[in-house]
SERO-610346 format. One record per residue (C-alpha): residue number from 1; residue in one letter; x, y, z. Coordinates in steps of 0.001 Angstrom, whole numbers, always signed. Each point is the difference from the previous one (the first is absolute). Layout:
# SERO-610346
nr: NUM&rest: A&X: X&Y: Y&Z: Z $
...
This chain:
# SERO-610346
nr: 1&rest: X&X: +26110&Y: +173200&Z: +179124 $
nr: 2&rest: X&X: +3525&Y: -865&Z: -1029 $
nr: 3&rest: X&X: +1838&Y: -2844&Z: +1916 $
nr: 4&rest: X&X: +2949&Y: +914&Z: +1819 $
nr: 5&rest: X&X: +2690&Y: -1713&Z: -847 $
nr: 6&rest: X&X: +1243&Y: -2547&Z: +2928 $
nr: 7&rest: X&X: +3396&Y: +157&Z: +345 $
nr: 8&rest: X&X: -411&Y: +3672&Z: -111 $
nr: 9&rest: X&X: -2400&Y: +851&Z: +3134 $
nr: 10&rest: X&X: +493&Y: +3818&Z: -530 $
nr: 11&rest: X&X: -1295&Y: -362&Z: -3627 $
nr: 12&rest: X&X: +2819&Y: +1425&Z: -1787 $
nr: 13&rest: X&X: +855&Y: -2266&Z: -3385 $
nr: 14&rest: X&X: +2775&Y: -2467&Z: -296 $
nr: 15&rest: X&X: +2864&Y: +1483&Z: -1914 $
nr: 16&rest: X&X: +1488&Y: -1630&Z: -3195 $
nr: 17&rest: X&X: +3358&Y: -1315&Z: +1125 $
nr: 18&rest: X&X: +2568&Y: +2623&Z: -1784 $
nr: 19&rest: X&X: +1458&Y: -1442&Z: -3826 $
nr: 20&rest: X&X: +2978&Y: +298&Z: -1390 $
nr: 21&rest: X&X: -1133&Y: +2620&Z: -2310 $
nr: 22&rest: X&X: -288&Y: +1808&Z: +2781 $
nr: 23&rest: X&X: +3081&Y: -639&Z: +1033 $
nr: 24&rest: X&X: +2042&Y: +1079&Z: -3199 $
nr: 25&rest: X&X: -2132&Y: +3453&Z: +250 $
nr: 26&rest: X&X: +1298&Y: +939&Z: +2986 $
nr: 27&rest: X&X: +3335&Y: -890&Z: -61 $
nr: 28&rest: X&X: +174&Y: +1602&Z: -3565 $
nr: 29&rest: X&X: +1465&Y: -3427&Z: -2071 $
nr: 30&rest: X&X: -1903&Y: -2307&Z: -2073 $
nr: 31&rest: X&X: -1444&Y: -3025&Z: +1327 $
nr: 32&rest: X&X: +2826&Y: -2371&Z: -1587 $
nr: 33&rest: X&X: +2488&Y: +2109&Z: +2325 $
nr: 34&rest: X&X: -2248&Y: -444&Z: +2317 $
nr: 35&rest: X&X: -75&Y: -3720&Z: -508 $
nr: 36&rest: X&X: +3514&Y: -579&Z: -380 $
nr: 37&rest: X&X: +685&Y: +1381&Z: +3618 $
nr: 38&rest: X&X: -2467&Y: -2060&Z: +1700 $
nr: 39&rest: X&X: +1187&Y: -3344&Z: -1976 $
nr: 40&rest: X&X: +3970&Y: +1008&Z: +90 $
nr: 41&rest: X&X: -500&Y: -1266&Z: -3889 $
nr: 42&rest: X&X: +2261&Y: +2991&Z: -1246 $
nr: 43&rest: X&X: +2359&Y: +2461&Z: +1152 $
nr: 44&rest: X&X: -1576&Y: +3254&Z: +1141 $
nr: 45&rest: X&X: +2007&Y: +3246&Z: +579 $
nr: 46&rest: X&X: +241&Y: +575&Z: +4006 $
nr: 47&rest: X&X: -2488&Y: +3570&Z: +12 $
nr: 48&rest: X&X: -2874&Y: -1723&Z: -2067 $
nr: 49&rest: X&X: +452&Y: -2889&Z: +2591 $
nr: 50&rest: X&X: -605&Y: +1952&Z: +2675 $
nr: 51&rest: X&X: -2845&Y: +1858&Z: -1585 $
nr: 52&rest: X&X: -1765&Y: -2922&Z: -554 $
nr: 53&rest: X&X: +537&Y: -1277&Z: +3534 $
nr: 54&rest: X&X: -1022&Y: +2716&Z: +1558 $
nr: 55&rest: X&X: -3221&Y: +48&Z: -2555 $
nr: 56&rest: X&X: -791&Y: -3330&Z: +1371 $
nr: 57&rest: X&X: +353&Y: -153&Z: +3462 $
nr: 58&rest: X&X: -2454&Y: +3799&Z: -224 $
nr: 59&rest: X&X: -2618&Y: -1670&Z: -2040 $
nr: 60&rest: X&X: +294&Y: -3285&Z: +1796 $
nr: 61&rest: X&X: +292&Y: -2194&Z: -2907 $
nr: 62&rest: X&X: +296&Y: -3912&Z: -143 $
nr: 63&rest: X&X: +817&Y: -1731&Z: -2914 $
nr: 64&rest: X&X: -1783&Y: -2972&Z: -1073 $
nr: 65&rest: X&X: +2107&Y: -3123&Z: -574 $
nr: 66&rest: X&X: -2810&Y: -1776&Z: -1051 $
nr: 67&rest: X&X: -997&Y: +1747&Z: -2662 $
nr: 68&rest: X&X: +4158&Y: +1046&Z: -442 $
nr: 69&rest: X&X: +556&Y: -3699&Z: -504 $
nr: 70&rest: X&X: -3369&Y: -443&Z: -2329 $
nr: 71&rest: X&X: +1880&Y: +3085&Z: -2562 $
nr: 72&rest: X&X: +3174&Y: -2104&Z: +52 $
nr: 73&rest: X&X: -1888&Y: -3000&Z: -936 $
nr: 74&rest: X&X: +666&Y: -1338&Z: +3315 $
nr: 75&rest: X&X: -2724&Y: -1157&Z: +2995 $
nr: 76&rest: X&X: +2526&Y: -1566&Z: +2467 $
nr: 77&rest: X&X: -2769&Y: -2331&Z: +522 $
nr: 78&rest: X&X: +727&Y: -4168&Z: -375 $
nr: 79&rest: X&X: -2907&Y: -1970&Z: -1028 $
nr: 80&rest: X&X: +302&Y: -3639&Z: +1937 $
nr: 81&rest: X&X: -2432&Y: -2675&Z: -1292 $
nr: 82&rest: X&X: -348&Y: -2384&Z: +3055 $
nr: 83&rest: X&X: -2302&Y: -3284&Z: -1134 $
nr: 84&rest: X&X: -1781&Y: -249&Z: +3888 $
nr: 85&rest: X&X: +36&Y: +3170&Z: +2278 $
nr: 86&rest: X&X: -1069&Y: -2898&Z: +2809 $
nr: 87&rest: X&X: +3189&Y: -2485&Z: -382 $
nr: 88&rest: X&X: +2228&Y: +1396&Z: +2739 $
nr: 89&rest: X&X: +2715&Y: -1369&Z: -2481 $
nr: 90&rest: X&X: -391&Y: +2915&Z: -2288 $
nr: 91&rest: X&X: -143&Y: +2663&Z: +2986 $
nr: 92&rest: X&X: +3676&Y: -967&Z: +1181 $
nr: 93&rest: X&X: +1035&Y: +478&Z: -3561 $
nr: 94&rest: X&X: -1829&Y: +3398&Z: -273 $
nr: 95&rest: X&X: +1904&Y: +1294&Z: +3235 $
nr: 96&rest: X&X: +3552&Y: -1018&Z: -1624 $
nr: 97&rest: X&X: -636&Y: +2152&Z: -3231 $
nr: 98&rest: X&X: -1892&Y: +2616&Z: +2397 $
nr: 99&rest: X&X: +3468&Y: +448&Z: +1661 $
nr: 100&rest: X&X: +2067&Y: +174&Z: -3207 $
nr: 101&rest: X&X: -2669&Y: +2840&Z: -2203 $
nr: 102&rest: X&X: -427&Y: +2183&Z: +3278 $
nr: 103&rest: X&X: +3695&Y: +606&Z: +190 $
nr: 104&rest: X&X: -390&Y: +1423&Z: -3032 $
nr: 105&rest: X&X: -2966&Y: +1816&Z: -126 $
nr: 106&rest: X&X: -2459&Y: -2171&Z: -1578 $
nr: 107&rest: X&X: -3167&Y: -840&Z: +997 $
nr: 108&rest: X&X: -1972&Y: -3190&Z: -697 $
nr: 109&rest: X&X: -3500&Y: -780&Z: -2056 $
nr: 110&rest: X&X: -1002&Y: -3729&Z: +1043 $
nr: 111&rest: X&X: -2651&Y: -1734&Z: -2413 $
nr: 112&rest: X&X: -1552&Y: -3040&Z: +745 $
nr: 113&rest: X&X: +196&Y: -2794&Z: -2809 $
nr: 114&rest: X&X: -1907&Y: -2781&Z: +2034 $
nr: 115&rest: X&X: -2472&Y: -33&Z: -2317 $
nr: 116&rest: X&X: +2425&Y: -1057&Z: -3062 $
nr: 117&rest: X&X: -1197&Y: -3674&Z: -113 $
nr: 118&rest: X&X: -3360&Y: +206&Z: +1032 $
nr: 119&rest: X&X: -3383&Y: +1037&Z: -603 $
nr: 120&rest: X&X: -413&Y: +1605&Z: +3467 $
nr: 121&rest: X&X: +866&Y: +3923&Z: -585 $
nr: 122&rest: X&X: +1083&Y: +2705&Z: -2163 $
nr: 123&rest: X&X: +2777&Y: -611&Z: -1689 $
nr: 124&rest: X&X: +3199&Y: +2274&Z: -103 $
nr: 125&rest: X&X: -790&Y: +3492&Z: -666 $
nr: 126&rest: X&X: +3066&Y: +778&Z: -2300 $
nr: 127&rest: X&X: -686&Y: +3874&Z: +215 $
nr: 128&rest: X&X: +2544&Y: -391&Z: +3348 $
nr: 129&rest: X&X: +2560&Y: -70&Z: -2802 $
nr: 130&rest: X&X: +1&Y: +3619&Z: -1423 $
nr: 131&rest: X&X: +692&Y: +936&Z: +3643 $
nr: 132&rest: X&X: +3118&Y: -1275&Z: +678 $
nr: 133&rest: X&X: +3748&Y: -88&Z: -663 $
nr: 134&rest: X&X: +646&Y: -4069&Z: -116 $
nr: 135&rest: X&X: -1791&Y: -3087&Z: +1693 $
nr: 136&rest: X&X: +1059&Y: -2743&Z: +2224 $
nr: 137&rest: X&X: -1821&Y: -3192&Z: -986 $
nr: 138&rest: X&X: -975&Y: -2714&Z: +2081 $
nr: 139&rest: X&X: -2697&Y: -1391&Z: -1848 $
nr: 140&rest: X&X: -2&Y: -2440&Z: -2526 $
nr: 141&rest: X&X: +83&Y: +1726&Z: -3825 $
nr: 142&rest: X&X: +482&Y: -3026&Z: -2090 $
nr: 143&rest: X&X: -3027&Y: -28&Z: -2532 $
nr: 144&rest: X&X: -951&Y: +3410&Z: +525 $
nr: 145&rest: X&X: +725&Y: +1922&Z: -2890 $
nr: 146&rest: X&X: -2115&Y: +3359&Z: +1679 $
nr: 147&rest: X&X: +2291&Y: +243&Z: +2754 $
nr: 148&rest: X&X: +3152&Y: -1135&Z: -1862 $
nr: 149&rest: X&X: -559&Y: +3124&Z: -2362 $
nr: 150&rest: X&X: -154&Y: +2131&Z: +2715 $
nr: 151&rest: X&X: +2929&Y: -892&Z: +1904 $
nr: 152&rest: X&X: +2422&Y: -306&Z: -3279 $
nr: 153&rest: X&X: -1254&Y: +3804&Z: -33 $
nr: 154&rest: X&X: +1965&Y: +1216&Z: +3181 $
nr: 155&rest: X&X: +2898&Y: -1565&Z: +2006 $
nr: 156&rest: X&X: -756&Y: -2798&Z: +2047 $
nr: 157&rest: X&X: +813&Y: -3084&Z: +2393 $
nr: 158&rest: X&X: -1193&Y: -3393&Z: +887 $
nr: 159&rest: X&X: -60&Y: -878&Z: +3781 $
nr: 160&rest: X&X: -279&Y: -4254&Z: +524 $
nr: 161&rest: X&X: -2125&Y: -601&Z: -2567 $
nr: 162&rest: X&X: +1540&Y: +1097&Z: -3176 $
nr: 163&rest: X&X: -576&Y: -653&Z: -3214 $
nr: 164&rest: X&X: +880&Y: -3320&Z: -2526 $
nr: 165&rest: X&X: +1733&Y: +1502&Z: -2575 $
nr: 166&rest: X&X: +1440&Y: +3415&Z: -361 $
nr: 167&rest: X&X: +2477&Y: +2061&Z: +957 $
nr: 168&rest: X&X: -1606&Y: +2216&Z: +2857 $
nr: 169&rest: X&X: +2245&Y: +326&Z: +3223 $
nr: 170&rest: X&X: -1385&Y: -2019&Z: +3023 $
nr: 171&rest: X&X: +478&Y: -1008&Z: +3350 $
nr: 172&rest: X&X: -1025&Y: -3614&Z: +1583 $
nr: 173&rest: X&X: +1242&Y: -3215&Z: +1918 $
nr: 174&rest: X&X: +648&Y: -3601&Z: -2103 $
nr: 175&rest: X&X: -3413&Y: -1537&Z: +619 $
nr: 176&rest: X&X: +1028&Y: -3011&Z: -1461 $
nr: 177&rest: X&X: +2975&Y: -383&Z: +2214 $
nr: 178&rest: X&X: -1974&Y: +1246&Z: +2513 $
nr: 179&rest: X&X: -2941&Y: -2612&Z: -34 $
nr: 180&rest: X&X: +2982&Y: -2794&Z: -368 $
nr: 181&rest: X&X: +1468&Y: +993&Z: +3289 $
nr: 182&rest: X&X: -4024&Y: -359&Z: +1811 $
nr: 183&rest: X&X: +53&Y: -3555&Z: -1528 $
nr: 184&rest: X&X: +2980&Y: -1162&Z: +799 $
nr: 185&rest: X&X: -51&Y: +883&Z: +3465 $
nr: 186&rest: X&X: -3356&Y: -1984&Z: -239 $
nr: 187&rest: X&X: +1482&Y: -2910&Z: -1342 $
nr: 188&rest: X&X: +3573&Y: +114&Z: +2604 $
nr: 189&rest: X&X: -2816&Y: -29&Z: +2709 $
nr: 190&rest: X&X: -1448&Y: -3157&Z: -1576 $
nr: 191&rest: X&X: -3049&Y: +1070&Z: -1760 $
nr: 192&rest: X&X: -920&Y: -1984&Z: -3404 $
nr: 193&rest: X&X: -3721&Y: +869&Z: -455 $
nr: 194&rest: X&X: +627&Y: +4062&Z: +357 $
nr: 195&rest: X&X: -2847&Y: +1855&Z: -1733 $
nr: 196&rest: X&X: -374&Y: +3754&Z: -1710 $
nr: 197&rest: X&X: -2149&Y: +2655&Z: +738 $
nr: 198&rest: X&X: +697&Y: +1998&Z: -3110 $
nr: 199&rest: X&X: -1458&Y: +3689&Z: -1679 $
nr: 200&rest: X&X: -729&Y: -38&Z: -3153 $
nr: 201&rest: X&X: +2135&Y: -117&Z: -2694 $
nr: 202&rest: X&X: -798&Y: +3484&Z: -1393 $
nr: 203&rest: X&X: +3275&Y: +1513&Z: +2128 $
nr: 204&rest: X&X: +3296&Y: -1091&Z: -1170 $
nr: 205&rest: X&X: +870&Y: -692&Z: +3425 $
nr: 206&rest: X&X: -3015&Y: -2272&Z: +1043 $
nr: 207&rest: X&X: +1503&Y: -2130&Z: -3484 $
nr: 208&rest: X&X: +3635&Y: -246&Z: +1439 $
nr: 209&rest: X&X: -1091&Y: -1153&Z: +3465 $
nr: 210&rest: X&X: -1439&Y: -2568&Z: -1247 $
nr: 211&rest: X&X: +2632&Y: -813&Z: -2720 $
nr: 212&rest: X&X: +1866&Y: +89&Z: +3316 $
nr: 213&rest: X&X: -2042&Y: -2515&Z: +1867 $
nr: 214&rest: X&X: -319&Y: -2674&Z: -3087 $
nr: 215&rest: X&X: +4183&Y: +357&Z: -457 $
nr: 216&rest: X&X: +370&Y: -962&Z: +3964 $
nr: 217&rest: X&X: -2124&Y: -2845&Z: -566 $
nr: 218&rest: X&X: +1004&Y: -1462&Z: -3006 $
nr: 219&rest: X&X: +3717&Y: +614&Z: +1295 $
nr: 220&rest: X&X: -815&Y: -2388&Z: +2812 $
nr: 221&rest: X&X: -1934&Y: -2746&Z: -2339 $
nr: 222&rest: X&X: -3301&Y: +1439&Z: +1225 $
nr: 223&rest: X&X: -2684&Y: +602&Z: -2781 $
nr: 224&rest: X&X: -2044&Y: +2901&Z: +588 $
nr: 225&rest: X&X: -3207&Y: -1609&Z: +1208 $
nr: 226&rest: X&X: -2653&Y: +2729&Z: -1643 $
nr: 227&rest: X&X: -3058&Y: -1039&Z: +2888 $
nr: 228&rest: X&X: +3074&Y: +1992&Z: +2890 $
nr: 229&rest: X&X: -244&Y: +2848&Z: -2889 $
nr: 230&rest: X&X: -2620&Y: +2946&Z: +754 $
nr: 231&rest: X&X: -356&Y: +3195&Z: -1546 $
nr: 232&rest: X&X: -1536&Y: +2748&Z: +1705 $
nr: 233&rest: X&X: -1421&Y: +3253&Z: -1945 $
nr: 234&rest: X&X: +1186&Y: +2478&Z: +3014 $
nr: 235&rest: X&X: +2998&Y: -380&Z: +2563 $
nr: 236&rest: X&X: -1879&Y: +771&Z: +2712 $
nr: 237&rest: X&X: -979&Y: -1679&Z: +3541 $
nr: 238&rest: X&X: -3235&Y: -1111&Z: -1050 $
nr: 239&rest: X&X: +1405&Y: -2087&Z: -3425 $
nr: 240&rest: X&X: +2313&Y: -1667&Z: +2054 $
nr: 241&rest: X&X: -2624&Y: -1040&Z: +2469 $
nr: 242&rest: X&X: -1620&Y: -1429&Z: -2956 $
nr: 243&rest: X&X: +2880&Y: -1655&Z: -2153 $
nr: 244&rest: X&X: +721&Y: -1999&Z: +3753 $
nr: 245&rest: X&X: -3464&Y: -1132&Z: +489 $
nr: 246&rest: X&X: +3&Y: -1240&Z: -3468 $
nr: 247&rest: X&X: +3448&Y: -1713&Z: +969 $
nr: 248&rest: X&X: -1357&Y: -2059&Z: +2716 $
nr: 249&rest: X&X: -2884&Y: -1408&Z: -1480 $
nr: 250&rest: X&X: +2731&Y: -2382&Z: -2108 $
nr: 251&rest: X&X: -359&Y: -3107&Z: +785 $
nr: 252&rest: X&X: +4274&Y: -63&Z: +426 $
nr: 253&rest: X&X: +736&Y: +2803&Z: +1721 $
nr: 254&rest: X&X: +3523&Y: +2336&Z: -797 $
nr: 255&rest: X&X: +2197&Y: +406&Z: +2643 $
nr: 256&rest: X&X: +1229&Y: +3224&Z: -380 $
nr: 257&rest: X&X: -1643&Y: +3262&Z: -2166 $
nr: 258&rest: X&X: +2225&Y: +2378&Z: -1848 $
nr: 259&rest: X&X: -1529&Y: +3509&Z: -553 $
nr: 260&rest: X&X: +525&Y: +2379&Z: -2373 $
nr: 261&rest: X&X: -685&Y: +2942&Z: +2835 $
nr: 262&rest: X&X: -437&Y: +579&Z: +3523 $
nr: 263&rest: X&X: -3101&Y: +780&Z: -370 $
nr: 264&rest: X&X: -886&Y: -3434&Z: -1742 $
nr: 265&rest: X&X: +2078&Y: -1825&Z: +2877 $
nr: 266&rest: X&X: -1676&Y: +1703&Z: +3115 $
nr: 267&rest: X&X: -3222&Y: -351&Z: -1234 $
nr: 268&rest: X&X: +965&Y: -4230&Z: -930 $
nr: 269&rest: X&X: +1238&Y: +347&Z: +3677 $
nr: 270&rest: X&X: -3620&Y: +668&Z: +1614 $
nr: 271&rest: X&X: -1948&Y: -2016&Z: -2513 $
nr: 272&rest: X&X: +2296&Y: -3114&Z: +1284 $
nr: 273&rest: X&X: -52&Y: +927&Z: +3779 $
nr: 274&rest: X&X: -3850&Y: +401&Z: -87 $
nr: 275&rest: X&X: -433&Y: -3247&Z: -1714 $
nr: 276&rest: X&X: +2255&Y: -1633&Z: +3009 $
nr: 277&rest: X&X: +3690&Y: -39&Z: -2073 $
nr: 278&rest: X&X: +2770&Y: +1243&Z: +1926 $
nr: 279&rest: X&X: +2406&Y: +1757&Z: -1916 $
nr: 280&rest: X&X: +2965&Y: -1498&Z: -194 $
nr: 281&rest: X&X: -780&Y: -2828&Z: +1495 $
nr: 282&rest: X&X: -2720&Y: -1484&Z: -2341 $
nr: 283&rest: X&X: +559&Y: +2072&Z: -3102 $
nr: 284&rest: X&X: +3054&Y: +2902&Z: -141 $
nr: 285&rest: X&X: -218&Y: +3121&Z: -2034 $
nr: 286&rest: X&X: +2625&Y: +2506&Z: -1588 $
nr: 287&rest: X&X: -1355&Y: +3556&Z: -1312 $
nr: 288&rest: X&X: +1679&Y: +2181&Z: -2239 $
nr: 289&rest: X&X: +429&Y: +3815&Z: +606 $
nr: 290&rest: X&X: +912&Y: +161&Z: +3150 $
nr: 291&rest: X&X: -2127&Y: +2856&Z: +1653 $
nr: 292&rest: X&X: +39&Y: +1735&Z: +3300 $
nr: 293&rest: X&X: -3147&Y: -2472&Z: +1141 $
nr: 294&rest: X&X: +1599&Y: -3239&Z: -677 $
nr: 295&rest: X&X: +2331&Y: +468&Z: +3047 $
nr: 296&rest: X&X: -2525&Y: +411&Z: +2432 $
nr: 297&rest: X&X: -2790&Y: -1882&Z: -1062 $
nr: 298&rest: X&X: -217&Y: -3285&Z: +1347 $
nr: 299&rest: X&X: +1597&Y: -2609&Z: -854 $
nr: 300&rest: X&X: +2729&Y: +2585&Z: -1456 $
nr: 301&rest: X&X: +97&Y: -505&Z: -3690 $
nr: 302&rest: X&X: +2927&Y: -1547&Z: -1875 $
nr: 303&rest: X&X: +771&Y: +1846&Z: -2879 $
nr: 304&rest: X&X: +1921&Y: +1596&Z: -2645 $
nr: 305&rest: X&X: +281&Y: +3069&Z: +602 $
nr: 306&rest: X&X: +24&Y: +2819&Z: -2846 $
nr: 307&rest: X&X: +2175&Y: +3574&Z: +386 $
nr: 308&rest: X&X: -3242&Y: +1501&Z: -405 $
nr: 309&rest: X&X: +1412&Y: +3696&Z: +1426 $
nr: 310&rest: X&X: +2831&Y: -531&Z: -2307 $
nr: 311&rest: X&X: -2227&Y: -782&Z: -2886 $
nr: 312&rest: X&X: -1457&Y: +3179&Z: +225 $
nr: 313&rest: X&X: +3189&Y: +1892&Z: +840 $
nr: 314&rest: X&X: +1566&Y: -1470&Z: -3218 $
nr: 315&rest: X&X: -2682&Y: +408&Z: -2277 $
nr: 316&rest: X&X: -713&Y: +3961&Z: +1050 $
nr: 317&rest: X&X: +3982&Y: +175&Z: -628 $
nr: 318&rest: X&X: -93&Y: -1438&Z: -3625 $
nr: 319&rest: X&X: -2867&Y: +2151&Z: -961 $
nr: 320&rest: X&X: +2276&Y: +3383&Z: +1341 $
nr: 321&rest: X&X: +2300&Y: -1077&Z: -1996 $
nr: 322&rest: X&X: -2363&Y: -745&Z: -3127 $
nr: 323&rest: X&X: -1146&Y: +3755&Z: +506 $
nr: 324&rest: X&X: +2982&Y: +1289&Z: -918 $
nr: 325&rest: X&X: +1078&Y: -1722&Z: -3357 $
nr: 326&rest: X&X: +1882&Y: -3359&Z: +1192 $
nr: 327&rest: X&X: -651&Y: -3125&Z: -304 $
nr: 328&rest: X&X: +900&Y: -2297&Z: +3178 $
nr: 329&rest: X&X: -337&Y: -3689&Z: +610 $
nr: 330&rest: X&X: -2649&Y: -2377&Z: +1190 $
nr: 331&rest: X&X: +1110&Y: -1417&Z: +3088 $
nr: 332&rest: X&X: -383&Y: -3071&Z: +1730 $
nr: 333&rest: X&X: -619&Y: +130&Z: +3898 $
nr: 334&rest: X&X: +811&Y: -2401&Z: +2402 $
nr: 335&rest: X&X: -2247&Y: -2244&Z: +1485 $
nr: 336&rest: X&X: +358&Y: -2490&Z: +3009 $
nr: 337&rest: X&X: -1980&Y: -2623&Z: +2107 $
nr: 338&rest: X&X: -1311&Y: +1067&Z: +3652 $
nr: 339&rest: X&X: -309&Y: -2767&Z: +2608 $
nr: 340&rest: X&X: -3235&Y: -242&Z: +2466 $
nr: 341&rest: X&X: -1965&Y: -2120&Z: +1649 $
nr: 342&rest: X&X: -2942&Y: -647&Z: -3048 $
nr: 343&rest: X&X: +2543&Y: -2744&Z: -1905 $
């Protein structure tokens, strides 16, 4: 016995959704007429207008932008390649260029790059490409000649971490400058042994923090002692924990910790409280980043704080403008130190 179908209890058969063929038959034109009046492409005399109207709202017929846009070589779809879906970093970013693309009708294709520098996933499917218009970038493309290809294909933008070379528009903060001004407020507070919690060296940005952090030292007649120097594979909670365990079983002891994220400072945070360090007191700590958490965890984290909604905003703006033929300027953001309680 045949099945009935279930949206249809009765049993009667779903109807194919009228075409435009359809369309152009009963109002008489051809379907390009037809076309032109739904997309206002062309002038159309006012009686064939009408006829076509009228042809549309009988047959009830809905035109399909999506597969409109796909004929004019056009998905209104943004590919944005985020390196960790779990840094909540990357998620204020994503909400900045969300705002900009909805405005103007685009929708956005996230693909997770975390696996770029390891041996723990899949790595980038680059079929996401040959869906979209242009791509946002905040991964790190130096040394990947797979993904470079790709993106020198269609327009795109780099979003803090850009590339080394080249002439692609982007959008970031001075690191450098930035990773100065956590040092020196170290050193004004009286800090001399201050140590680094660094990423790795992969990301352009994780290179000029600490470029940054060497340049505030050696400006003060401080060498860089390389025992207050760890580098962490991930800038999560858990990495910190670890690079500040490691810290304290020195037989000299830093007095304050620099970190290259919030996430590596509140995680140094609870692996000094638990071994008995109160923070400031015993060791003080400045983060970089400067997310929503860092206010109210406790002690609040001193930090620089990033314009990570404006990142985003910025970015999604240079891309629009990439989309349609110009070519617009990186930009530099500013960046500027936040005050707590953790240093």
């Amino acid at each position: 016995m045949a099945c009935k179908n279930a949206a249809f209890p009765t049993g009667e058969p779903m109807k194919d959704a009228p075409s435009i063929t359809e369309v152009a038959a009963l109002a008489g034109v051809s379907i390009a007429t037809v076309s032109r009046v739904l997309n206002s492409s062309k002038p159309v005399n006012e009686q064939t207008r009408l006829r076509v109207e009228a042809a549309v709202a009988k047959l009830g017929y809905r035109a399909n932008p999506f597969g409109r846009s796909l004929a004019k070589s056009e998905s209104h779809l943004l590919l944005v390649l985020v390196p960790d879906f779990s840094n909540p970093f990357y998620a204020q970013i994503l909400k900045g260029v969300e705002s900009v693309t909805r405005r103007r009708g685009y929708k956005l294709l996230l693909a997770d790059d975390s696996n770029a520098w390891t041996e723990r996933g899949e790595p980038l499917d680059l079929s996401y490409f040959q869906l979209v218009d242009g791509v946002i970038s905040l991964t790190h493309v130096d040394g990947r000649p797979e993904l470079m290809a790709e993106l020198a294909a269609r327009p795109w933008v780099a979003c803090s971490e850009f590339p080394s070379s080249g002439p692609v528009p982007h959008v970031s903060i001075d690191h450098r400058q930035a990773a100065i001004d956590a040092v020196q407020y170290l050193l004004n507070s009286g800090h001399r042994r201050i140590a680094l919690i660094a990423a790795e060296e992969g990301y352009l940005w994780a290179q000029q923090r600490r470029e940054g952090y060497v340049a505030a030292l050696q400006r003060a007649g401080i060498e860089p002692n390389p025992e207050f120097i760890r580098t962490v594979v991930d800038t999560d909670y858990e990495s910190g924990g670890q690079a500040a365990g490691s810290l304290l079983a020195l037989a000299e002891l830093p007095t304050a910790v620099f970190a290259m994220s919030d996430t590596l400072a509140i995680g140094a945070v609870k692996a000094f409280r638990r071994k008995g360090k109160r923070v400031p007191e015993d060791i003080a700590v400045v983060g970089f980043d400067n997310l929503p958490l860092s206010a109210v965890f406790e002690p609040a984290l001193t930090t620089i704080a990033q314009p990570m909604r404006e990142l985003g905003e910025a970015a999604a703006s240079l891309l629009l403008q990439r989309l349609v033929g110009a070519e617009p300027a990186s930009r530099t953001l500013p960046h500027h130190l936040v005050l707590r309680e953790s240093a």
